[in-house]
C-alpha positions in Angstrom: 0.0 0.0 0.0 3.1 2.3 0.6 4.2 2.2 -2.7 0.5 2.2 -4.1 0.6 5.6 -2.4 3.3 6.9 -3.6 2.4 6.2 -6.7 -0.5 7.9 -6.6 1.2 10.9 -5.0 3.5 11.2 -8.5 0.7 11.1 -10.4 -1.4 13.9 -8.4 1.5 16.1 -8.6 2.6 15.7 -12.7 -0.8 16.7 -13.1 -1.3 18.9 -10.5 2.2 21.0 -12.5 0.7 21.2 -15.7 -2.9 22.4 -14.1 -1.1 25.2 -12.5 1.1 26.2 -15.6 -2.1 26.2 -17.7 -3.8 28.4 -15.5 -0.9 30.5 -15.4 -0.6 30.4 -18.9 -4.6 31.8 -19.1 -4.2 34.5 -16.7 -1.8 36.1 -18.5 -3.8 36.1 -21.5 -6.7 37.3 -20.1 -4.4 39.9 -18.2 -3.1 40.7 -22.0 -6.0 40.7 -23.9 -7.9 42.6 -21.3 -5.8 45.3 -20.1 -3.4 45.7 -23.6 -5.5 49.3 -24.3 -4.9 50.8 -20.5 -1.8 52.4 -18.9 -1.1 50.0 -16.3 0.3 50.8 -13.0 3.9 49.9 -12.2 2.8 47.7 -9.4 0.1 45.9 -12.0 3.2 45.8 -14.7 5.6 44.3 -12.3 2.7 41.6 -11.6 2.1 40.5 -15.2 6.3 40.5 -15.7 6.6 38.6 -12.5 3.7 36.2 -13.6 5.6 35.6 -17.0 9.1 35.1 -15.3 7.2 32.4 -13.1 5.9 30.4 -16.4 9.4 30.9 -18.3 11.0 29.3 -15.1 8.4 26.5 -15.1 8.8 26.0 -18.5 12.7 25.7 -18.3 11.9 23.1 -15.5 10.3 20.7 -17.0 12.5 21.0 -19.4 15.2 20.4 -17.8 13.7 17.6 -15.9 12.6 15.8 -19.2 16.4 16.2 -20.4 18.1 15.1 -17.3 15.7 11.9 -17.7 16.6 10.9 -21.4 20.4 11.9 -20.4 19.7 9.3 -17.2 17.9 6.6 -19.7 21.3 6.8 -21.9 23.8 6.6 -19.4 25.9 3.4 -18.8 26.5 2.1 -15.3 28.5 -0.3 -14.2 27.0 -3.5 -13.2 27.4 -4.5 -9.8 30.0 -7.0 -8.8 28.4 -10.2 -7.2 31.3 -12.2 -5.3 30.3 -15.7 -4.0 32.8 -17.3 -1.3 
């Protein structure tokens, strides 16, 4: 059940990261699309930069992640030495 758990855990969460990019994504449409004609404060400018800095870095993440996992996949390891007496 441990395992079973942890499992599910993974899951929830790769899921849970692309939920939250996508809705990051959205707002910053809407944000564009709605507010593209008015003078924005720099408070409200800073916001949508800082928003777009945060999905950039996400971005970069996961891929990162995804690269450090086919580098991983390629990799040759040494098989383990098995000594009997």
């Amino acid at each position: 059940i441990p395992e079973l758990r942890k499992q599910s855990r993974w899951e929830y969460l790769t899921k849970r990261e692309q939920e939250k990019i996508d809705d990051l994504e959205a707002e910053i449409k809407d944000e564009e699309y709605l507010f593209s004609t008015q003078n924005l404060t720099d408070r409200e400018r800073k916001d949508l930069e800082y928003k777009r800095q945060v999905r950039d870095l996400a971005r970069d993440y996961k891929k990162a992640g995804a690269k450090e996992k086919e580098e991983r996949k390629n990799r040759y390891y040494m098989p383990e030495e098995i000594r009997s007496k």
